[in-house]
Structures are given as structure tokens and as C-alpha cells.
N, C-alpha and C positions, 0 to 999 in steps of 0.2 A: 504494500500500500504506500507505504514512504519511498519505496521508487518510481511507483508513477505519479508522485506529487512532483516529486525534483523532477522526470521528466517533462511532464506539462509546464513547469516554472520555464527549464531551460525551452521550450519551443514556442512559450509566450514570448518572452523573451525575444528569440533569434526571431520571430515572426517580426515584432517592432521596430528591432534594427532596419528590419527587410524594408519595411514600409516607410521608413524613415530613408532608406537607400533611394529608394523609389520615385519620395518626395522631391529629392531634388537631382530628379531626371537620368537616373543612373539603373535603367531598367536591366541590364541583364547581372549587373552586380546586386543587384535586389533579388533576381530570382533566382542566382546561384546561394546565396544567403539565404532565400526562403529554402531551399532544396537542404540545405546544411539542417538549418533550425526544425525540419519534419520529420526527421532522424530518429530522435530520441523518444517522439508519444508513437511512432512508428514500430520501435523496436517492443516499448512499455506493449504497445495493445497487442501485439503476435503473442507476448510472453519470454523472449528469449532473453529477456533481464531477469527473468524470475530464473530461471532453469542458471543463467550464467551466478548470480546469487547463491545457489545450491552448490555451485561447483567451487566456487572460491572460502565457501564457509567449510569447507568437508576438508577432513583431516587427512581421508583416504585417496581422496583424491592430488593434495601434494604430497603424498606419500609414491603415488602411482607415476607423480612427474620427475622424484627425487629417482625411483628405480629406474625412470627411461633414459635422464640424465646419466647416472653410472653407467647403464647400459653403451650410449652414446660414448664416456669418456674412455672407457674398456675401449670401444670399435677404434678411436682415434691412436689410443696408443697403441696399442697392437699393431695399427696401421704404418705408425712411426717407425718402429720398431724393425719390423718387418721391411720397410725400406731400406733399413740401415743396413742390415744382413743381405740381401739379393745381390748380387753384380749387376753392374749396368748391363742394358742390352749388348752394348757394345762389346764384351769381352771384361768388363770388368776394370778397364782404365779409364777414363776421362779424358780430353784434351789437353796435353801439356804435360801427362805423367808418364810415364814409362815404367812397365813391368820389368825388375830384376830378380833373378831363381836367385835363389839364398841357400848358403850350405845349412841350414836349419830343418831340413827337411826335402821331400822330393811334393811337388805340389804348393809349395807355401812360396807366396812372390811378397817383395819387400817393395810398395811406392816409393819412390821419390821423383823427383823435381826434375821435366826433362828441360835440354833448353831447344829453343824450337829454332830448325836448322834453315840459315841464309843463304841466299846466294853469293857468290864474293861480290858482283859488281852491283845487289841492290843498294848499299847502301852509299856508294860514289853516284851512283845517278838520282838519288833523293837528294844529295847537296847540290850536286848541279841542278834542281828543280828548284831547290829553296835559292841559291845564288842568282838563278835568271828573275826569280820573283824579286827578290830585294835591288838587284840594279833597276829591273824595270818600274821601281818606288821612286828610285833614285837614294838608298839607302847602301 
């Protein structure tokens, strides 16, 4: 009963603004404001305030969202988890690392750091790209 009073307040309410919008010539902002403000004795006369009231009062019921939550945090780590441990598609290196066999075993690869291999003359023809750009500055 005291939620279809607060609803009928607010859609008195949003209705007067509307009509107040209205007054001074601001018709489609009136009627998206009357469309907002019909919402709530909308919902009040279906009932789905009363039934949403039952759901938020009920012990069992955040009980039932605390178990879906856990449920949820289990699926994410696992999920984690479980990334950590797989090899990439790729064989299991990444770009940039290179696999070395290790006398610690037969199967067991040790990453590290590869350096990622140049041609001898890229980098004389990046200075001569960057030296034609700064003459042609006048620099």
C-alpha cells in the first residue's frame, strides 16, 4: 500500500513537470517526461513492485545470489588459472622469447629474452631517412 502511494506521488509529480515543460512550448520534452513520470503507477498497478518487495525482503533469496556469486567467482578463477597453465596456440612461446632445452630434464624449456634479429643495412638507411628529413627542415 505505501508503495503505490510513493508511486502515484512520484507520477503526480513527473506529470506536473511534464505540463509545466509543455507550458512553455517545449512539446516533445514534455512528452518524453510524461513517458518517464507513467513508469512508476505503471509498474504499482501490474504488481511487479509488490512481487520485487518480496524479493528484496527475503533472506533466501540473497542467500541464493550470494551462492551464484561464488558460483561465478569459482568459474573466473579456474578460468585464470587454467590460462596460466595451457601453452599458447603457438607452441608455447610468445613473440620475442625463444625456447632453450635445459640440462634439467629432457622436455623442460627454460624462456628467456630473444633479441629480434636485423638486417645489417636497416639501420644505415633509417639514418639516411631521418638525415634527408632534417636537411629538408633545414635542420
Amino acid at each position: 500500500m505505501l508503495i503505490d502511494t510513493v508511486c502515484v506521488a512520484l507520477s503526480a509529480g513527473g506529470l506536473g513537470i511534464a505540463l509545466l515543460t509543455a507550458y512553455r512550448k517545449r512539446f516533445l520534452a514534455a512528452a518524453r517526461i510524461a513517458a518517464y513520470a507513467l513508469i512508476p503507477i505503471g509498474l504499482a498497478m501490474t504488481g511487479i513492485l509488490d512481487w520485487i518487495a518480496d524479493l528484496v525482503f527475503d533472506p533466501t533469496v540473497w542467500l541464493g545470489f550470494a551462492v551464484l556469486g561464488l558460483s561465478w567467482l569459482l568459474f573466473t578463477v579456474t578460468r585464470a588459472v587454467e590460462r596460466r597453465r595451457t601453452p599458447e596456440p603457438d607452441g608455447g612461446e610468445s613473440a620475442g622469447r625463444t625456447a632453450v632445452r635445459s640440462s634439467d630434464g629432457p622436455g623442460r624449456r627454460v624462456l628467456g629474452r630473444g633479441k629480434a634479429k636485423r638486417s645489417a643495412g636497416s639501420g644505415d638507411e633509417d639514418l639516411a631517412d631521418i638525415e634527408a628529413i632534417l636537411k629538408k627542415h633545414g635542420i
